[in-house]
C-alpha positions as CSV (number, residue, x, y, z in Angstrom):
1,X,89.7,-122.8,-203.3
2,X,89.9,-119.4,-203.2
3,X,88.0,-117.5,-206.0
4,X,88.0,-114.0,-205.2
5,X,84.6,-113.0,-206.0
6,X,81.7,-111.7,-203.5
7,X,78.5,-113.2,-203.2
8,X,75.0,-112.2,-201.2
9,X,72.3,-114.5,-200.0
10,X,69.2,-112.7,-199.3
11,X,67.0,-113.0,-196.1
12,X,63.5,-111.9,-196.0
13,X,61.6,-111.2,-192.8
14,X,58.8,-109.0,-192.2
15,X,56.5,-107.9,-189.3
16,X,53.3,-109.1,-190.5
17,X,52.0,-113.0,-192.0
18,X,52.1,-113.2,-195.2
19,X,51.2,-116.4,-196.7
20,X,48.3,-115.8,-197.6
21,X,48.2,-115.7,-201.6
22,X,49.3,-119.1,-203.2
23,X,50.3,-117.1,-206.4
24,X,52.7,-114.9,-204.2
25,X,55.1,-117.7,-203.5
26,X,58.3,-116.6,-205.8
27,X,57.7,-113.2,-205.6
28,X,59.5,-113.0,-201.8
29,X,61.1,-116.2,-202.6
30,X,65.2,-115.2,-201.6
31,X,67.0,-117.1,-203.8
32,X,65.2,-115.0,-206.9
33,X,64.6,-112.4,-205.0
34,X,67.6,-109.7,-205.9
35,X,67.4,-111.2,-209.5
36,X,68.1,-109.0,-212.3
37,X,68.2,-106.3,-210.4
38,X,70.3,-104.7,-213.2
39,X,69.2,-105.8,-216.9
40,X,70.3,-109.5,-217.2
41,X,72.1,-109.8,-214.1
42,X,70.8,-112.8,-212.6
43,X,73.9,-114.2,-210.3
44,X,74.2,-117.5,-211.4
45,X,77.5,-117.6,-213.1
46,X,80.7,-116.2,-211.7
47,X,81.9,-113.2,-212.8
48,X,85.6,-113.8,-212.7
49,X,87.2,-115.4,-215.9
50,X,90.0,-117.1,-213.7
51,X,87.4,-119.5,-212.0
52,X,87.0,-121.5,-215.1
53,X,90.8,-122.4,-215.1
54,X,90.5,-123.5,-211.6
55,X,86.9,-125.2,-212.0
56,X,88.2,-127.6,-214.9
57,X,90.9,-128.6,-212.4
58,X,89.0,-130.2,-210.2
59,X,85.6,-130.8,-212.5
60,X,83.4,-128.5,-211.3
61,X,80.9,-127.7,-214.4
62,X,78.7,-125.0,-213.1
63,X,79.0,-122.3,-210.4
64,X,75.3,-122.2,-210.7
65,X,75.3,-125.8,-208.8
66,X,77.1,-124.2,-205.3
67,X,74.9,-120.9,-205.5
68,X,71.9,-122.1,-202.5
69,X,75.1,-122.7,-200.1
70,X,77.7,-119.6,-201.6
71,X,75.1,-116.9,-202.4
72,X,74.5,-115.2,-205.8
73,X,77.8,-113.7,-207.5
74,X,75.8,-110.6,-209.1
75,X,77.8,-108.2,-210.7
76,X,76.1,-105.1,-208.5
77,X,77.6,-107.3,-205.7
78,X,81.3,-107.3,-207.0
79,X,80.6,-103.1,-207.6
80,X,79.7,-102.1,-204.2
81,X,83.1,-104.3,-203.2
82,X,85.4,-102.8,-205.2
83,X,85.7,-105.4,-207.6
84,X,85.9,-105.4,-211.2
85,X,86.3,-108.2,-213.9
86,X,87.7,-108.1,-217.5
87,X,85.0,-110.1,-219.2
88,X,87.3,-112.4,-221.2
89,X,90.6,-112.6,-219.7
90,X,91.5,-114.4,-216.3
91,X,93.9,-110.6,-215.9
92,X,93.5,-106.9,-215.2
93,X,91.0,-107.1,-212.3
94,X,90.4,-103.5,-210.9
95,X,89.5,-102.8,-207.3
96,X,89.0,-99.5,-205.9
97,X,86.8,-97.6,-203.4
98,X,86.1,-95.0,-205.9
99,X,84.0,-97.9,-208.2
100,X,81.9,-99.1,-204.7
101,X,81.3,-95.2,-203.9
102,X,79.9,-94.5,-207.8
103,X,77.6,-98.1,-207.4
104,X,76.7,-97.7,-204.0
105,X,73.8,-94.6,-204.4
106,X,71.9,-96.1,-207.1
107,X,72.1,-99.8,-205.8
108,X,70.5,-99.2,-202.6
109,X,67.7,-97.3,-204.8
110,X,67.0,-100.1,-206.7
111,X,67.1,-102.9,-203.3
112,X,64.6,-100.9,-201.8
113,X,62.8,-100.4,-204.6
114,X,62.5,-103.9,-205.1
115,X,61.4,-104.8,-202.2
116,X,58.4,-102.5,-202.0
117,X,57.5,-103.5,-205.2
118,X,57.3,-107.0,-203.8
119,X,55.8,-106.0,-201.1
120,X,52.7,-104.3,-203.2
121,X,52.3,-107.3,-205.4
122,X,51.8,-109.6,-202.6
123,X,49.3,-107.6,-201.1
124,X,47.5,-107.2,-204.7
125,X,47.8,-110.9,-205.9
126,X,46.1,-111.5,-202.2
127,X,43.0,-109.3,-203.6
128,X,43.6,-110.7,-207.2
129,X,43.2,-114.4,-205.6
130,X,40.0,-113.4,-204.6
131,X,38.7,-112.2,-207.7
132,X,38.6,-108.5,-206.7
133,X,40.7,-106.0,-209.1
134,X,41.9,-103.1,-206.5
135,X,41.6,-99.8,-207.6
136,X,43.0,-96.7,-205.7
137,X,41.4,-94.0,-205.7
138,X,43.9,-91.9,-207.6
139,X,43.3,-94.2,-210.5
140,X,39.3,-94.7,-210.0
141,X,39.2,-91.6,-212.6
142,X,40.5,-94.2,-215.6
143,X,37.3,-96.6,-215.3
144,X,33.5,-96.5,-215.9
145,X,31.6,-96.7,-212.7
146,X,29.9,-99.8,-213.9
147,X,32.1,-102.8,-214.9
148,X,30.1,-105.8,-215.9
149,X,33.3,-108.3,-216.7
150,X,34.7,-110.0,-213.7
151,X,37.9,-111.4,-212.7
152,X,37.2,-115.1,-212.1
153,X,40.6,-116.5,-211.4
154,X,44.1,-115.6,-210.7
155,X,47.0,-118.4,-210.8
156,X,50.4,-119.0,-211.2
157,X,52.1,-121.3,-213.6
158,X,55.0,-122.2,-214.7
159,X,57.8,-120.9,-217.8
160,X,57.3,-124.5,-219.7
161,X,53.8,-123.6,-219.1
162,X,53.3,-120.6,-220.5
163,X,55.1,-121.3,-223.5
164,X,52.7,-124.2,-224.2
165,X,50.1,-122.2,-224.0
166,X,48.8,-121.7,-228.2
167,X,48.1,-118.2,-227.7
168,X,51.8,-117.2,-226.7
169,X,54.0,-118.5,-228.9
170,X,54.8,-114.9,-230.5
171,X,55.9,-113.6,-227.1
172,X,58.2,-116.7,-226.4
173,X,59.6,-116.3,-230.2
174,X,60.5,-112.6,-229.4
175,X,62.3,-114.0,-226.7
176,X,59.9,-111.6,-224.0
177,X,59.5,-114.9,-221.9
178,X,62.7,-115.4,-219.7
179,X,63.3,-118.0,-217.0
180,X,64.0,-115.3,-214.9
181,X,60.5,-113.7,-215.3
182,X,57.0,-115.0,-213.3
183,X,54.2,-116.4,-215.2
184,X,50.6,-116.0,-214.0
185,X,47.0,-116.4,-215.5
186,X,43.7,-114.4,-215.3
187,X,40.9,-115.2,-216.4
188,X,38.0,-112.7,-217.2
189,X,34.3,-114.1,-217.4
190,X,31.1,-112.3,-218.4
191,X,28.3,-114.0,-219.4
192,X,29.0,-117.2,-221.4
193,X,32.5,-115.4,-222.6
194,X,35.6,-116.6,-221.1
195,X,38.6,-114.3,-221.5
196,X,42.2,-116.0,-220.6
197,X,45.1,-113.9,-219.9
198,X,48.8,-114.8,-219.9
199,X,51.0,-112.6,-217.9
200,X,54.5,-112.1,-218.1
201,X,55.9,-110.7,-215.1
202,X,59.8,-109.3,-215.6
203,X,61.4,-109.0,-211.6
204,X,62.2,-105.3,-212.9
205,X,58.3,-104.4,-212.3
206,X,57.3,-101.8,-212.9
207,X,60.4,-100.1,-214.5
208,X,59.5,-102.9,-217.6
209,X,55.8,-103.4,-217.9
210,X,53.6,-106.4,-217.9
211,X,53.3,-108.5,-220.5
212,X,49.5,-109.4,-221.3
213,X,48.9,-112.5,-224.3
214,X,45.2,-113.1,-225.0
215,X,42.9,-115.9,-225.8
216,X,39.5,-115.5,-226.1
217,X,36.3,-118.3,-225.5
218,X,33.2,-117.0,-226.8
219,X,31.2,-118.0,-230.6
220,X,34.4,-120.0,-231.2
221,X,37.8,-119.6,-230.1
222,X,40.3,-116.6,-231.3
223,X,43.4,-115.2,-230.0
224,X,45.3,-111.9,-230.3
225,X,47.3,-113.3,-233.0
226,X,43.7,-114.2,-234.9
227,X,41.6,-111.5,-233.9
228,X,42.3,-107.7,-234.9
229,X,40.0,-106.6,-231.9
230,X,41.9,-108.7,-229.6
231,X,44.9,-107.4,-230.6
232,X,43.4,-104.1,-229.9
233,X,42.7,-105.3,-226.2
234,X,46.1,-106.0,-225.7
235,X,47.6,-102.7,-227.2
236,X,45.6,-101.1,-224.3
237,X,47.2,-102.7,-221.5
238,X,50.9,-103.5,-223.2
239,X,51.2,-100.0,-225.5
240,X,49.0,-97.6,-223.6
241,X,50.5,-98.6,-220.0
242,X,51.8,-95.0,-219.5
243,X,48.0,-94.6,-219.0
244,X,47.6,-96.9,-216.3
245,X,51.1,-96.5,-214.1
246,X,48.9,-94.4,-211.5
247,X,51.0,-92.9,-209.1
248,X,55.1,-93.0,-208.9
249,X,56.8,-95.6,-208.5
250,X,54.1,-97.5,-210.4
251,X,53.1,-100.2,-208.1
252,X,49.5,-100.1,-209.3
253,X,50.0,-100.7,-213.1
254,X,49.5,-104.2,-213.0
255,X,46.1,-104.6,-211.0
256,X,45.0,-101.0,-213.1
257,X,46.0,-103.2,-216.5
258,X,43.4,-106.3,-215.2
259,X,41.0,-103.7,-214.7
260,X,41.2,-102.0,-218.2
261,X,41.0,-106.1,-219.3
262,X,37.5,-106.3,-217.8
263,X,36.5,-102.7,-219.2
264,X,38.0,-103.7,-222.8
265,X,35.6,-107.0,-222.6
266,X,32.7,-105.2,-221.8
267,X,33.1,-103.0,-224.9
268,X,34.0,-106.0,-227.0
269,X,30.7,-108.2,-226.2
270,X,28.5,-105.2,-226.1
271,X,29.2,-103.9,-229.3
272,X,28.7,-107.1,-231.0
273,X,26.7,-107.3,-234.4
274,X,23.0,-109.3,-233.3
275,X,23.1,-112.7,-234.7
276,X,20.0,-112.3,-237.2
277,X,19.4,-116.2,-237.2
278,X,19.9,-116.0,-233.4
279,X,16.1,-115.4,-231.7
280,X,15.8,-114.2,-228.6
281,X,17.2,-111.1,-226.7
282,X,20.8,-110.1,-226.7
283,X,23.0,-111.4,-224.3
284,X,25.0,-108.5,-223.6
285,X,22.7,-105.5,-223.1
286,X,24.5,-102.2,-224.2
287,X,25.5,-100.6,-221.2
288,X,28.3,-98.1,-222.5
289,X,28.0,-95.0,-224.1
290,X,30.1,-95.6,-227.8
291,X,30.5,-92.9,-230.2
292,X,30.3,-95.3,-232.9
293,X,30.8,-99.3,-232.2
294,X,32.8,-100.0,-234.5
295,X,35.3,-98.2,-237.2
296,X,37.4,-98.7,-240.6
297,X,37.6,-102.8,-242.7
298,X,38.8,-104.3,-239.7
299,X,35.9,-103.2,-237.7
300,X,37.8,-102.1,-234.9
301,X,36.1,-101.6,-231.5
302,X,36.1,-98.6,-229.1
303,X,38.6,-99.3,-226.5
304,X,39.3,-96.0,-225.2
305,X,37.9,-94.3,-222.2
306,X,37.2,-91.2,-222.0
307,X,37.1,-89.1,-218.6
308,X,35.4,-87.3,-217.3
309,X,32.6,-87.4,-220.4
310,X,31.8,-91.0,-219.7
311,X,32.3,-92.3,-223.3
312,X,34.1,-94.6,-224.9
313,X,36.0,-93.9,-228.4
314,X,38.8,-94.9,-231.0
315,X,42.5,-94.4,-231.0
């Protein structure tokens, strides 16, 4: 059968090991790697209308079933060959040199880019595994020197289960929580509070951000979705990302945005109203430098940092 379409399988080799981070499995993984490398484009359908005629004749259901031993039909892939298909008629395919020559620039751009984006994640999740939040020195300048909060674990899960987890069900409504995106979890710990974080991962990154969902364990349990100062913690690493992209390309934003987590709960338990029925000391000493700790009916928390003054402040 002859369908006139072009495929790619992808091959990755490189010079060094690297299996070292459990949580880095999909992220070189060559049957998602190249996926939706434009918006949406995730190669598991073919692109030529004509194909259906000729799959009902001899029951095939699904191109998507032949894809590990054909390759991935991505529509970048029929570009750089000269191939063009009308998106509801089986007639009118257009080939031309001219259409590969005006794909073939920007393509490349985005393969490489890809690639050393993958490339940087693995060797962050690697430091992530180990509870250490990597900081380069160009972005050392967004932090307090002293960050009490500490990353206590760094997984990977699955789609089904990040949209069982209580705390995320508004992401997965606004349909931000695709099959074709990775799922991981941190969780932040200070003290006796216990900050989870669900990450949503798009295989753009880091042209589209991030996506950080939180849940947090301490006097009770509250979520973004419950909490206004939660919510808060979240519009600093989801809204104010520009803040944290670090150098072009970006390749830092997602380790700068864990970082800013443990910052944000620091502020959080240290500005806490004392418990008058509770004796004893506190249990978070204040250890940074607030204009005022809290602001407005909601009693919003300073979450912003201030360099090179030191302090921290409202939006």
């Amino acid at each position: 059968m002859n369908l006139n379409i072009m495929t790619v399988k992808a091959k990755v080799s490189t010079a060094t090991d690297l299996t070292g981070a459990i949580s880095a499995g999909e992220l070189l993984n060559s049957d998602t790697l190249l996926n939706c490398l434009y918006a949406n484009d995730q190669g598991r359908e073919t692109p030529n209308p004509a194909n259906r005629y000729q799959f009902d004749k001899v029951g095939i259901s699904s191109f998507g079933d032949y894809v590990a031993e054909l390759g991935h039909p991505y529509l970048w892939v029929q570009s750089l060959g000269g191939l063009q298909f009308p998106s509801d008629a089986p007639e009118g395919l257009r080939a031309g040199s001219s259409l590969s020559a005006s794909h073939m620039e920007s393509t490349m751009k985005l393969l490489r880019g890809r690639v050393q984006s993958r490339l940087a994640l693995h060797k962050q999740f690697s430091s992530l595994e180990h509870s250490i939040v990597p900081v380069s020195t160009e972005c050392q300048h967004l932090f307090p020197a002293k960050v009490l909060s500490r990353l206590a674990r760094w997984t990977t899960m699955s789609h089904q289960e990040y949209t069982n987890l209580s705390f995320t069900q508004h992401v997965s409504d606004a349909g931000l929580a695709r099959e074709t995106d990775l799922f991981f979890m941190a969780v932040v710990e200070r003290g006796t509070a216990r900050l989870q974080a669900a990450v949503v991962l798009n295989p753009r990154y880091p042209e589209v951000s991030p996506l950080f969902a939180l849940s947090l364990s301490w006097k009770g349990e509250c979520s973004g979705r419950t909490d206004d100062n939660l919510r808060a913690m979240e519009s600093e690493v989801n809204v104010f990302k520009s803040e944290l992209q670090g150098p072009r390309p970006g390749h830092q934003l997602l380790t700068n945005q864990v970082a800013r987590l443990c910052v944000c709960l620091d502020v959080y338990l240290e500005t806490d109203g004392q418990d008058d029925s509770v004796e004893g000391p506190r249990e978070f000493l204040r250890e940074k430098m607030c204009l005022r700790t809290v602001r407005g009916p909601n009693r919003l928390k300073p979450f912003k940092y201030n360099h090179p003054q030191g302090f921290f402040s409202h939006r």
